[in-house]
C-alpha positions in Angstrom: 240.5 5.9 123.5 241.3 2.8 125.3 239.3 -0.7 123.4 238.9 -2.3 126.3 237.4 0.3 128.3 234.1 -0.2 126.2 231.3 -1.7 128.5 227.4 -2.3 127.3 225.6 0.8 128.2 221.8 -0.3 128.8 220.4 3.1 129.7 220.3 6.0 127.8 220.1 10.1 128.2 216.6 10.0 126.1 217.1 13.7 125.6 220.7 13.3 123.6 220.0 12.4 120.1 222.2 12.1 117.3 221.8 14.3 114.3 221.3 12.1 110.5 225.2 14.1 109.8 226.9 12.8 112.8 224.8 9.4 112.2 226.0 9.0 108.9 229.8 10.0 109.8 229.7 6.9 112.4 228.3 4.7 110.1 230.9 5.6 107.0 233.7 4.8 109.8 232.7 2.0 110.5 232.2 0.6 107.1 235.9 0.8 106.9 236.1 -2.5 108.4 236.9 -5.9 106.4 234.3 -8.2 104.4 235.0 -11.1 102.2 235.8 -10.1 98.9 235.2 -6.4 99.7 231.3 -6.7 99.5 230.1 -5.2 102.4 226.7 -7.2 103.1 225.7 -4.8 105.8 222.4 -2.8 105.7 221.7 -0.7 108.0 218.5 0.3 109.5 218.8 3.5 112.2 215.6 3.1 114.2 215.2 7.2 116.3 211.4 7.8 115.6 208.7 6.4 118.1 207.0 4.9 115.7 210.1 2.7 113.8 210.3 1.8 117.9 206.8 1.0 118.4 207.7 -1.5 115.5 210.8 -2.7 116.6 209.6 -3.2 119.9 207.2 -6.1 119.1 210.0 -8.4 118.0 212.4 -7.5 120.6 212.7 -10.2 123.7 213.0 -7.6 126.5 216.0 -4.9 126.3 213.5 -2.2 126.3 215.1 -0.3 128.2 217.7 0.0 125.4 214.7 1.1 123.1 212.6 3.5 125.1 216.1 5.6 126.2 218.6 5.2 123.4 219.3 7.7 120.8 218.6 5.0 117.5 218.5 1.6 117.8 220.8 0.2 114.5 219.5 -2.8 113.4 221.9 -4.6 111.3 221.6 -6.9 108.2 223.2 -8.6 106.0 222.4 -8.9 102.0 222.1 -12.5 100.4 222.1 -10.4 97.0 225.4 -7.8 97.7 227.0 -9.4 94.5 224.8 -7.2 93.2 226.6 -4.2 94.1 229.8 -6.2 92.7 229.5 -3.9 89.8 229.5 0.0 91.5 231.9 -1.1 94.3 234.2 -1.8 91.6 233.7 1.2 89.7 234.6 3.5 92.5 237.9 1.8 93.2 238.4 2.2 89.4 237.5 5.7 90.0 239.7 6.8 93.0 242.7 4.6 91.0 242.5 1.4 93.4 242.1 -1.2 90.4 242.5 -1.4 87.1 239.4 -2.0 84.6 241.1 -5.3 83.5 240.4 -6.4 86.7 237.0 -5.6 87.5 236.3 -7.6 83.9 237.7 -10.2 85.9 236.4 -10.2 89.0 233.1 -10.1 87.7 233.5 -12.7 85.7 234.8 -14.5 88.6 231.5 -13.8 90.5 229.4 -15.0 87.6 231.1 -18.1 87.2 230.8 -18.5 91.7 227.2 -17.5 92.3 225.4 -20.8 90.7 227.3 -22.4 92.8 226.6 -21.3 96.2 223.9 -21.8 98.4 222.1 -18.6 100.3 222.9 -20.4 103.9 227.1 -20.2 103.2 226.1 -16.5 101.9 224.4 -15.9 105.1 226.8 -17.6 107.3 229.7 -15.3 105.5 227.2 -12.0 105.8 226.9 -12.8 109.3 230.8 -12.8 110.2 231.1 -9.8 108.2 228.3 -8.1 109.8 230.4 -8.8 113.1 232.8 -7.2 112.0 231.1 -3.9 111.2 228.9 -4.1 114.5 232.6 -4.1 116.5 233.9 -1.5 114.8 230.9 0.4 114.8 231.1 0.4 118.6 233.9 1.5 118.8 233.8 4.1 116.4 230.7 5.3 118.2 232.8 5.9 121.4 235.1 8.0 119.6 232.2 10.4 118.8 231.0 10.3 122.4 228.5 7.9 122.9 228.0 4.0 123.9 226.6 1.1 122.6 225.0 -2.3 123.9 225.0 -5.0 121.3 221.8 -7.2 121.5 220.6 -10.2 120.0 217.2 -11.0 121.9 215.3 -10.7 119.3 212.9 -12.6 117.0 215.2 -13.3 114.0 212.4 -14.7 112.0 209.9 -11.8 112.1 212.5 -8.7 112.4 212.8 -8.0 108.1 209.1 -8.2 108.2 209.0 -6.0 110.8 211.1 -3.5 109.4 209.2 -3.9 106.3 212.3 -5.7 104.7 211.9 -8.8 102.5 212.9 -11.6 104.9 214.1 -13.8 102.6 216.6 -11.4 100.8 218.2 -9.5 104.4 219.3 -11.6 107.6 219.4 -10.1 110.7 223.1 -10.0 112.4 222.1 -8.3 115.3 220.7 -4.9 117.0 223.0 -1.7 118.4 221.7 0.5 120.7 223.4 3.5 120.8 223.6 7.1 122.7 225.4 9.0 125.9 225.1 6.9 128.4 223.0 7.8 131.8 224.5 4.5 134.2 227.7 3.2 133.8 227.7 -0.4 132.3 229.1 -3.6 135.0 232.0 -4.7 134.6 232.8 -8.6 133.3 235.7 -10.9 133.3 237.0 -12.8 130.3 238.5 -16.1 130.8 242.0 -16.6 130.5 244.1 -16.8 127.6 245.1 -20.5 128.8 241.2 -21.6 128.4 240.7 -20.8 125.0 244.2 -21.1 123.3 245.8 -23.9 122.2 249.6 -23.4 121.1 250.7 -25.7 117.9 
């Protein structure tokens, strides 16, 4: 499938939905995408019921036509605490023969010695690039299964954790995916030229 055929789909078949299998197929796809220091900050929330949209829906800033048609809308955080997981992700490269345990000793320790150190706005700012990362491939992996996407960030960023039920001080919102077969065609857009936003050294 051709990347640069994707357009933002903004209405939805409401009667398509997406079973949790297929859900959870896209979403282990698109994990496969790149994070600093392998930590995958992303946590997902896959919003399909009418009441998780009743809730999402009073912090969204319009797109509600995304809501009320789409099959889930995937809200997308990132973690402040994923060192956390530091630990297990380790242990399953140890177990599929990825790394040796000498170092995971040191990585961890590595961690240990880092996380006094750092602030939770530069772990934010490095969860949210990450999270960009896994909303792109995400969209793209959701077009190879058959369906579209329209990334939003009109939202309240303050209130959505709460929302959600989600402490707000631990999870950061990256941004919202609306997702399903599409029922219009999404517009076209132009992209500026190379020339604009290059600059050869």
């Amino acid at each position: 499938m051709n990347l640069l055929e994707r357009k933002s789909i903004r209405k939805y078949d409401s009667k398509i939905k997406i079973t949790k299998e297929e859900m959870t197929v896209i979403l282990e796809e698109a994990t496969r995408a790149p994070s600093s220091m392998n930590m995958q900050p992303w946590r997902f929330i896959v919003i399909e019921t009418l009441e998780g949209k009743e809730k999402l829906k009073h912090v969204l800033m319009g797109n509600h036509l995304q809501l009320e048609t789409s099959a889930a809308m995937i809200v997308i955080f990132t973690d402040l605490k994923k060192y956390e997981f530091a630990e297990k992700i380790f242990d399953k490269a140890i177990e599929n023969n990825l790394m040796p345990s000498e170092v995971k000793e040191k990585q961890l320790r590595n961690i240990a010695n880092m996380i006094p150190n750092l602030k939770d706005e530069s772990i934010e700012k490095s969860g949210l690039i990450d999270g960009g990362l896994v909303a792109m491939q995400l969209m793209h992996i959701a077009r190879e299964h058959g369906y579209d996407t329209c990334p939003i960030g009109g939202f309240n960023h303050d209130l959505i954790a709460n929302a959600l039920g989600l402490d707000d001080k631990r999870y950061k919102p990256v941004m919202i995916l609306s997702i399903g077969k599409r029922a219009e065609d999404g517009y076209p857009s132009i992209r500026l030229d190379v020339d604009d936003i290059t600059t050869w050294m």
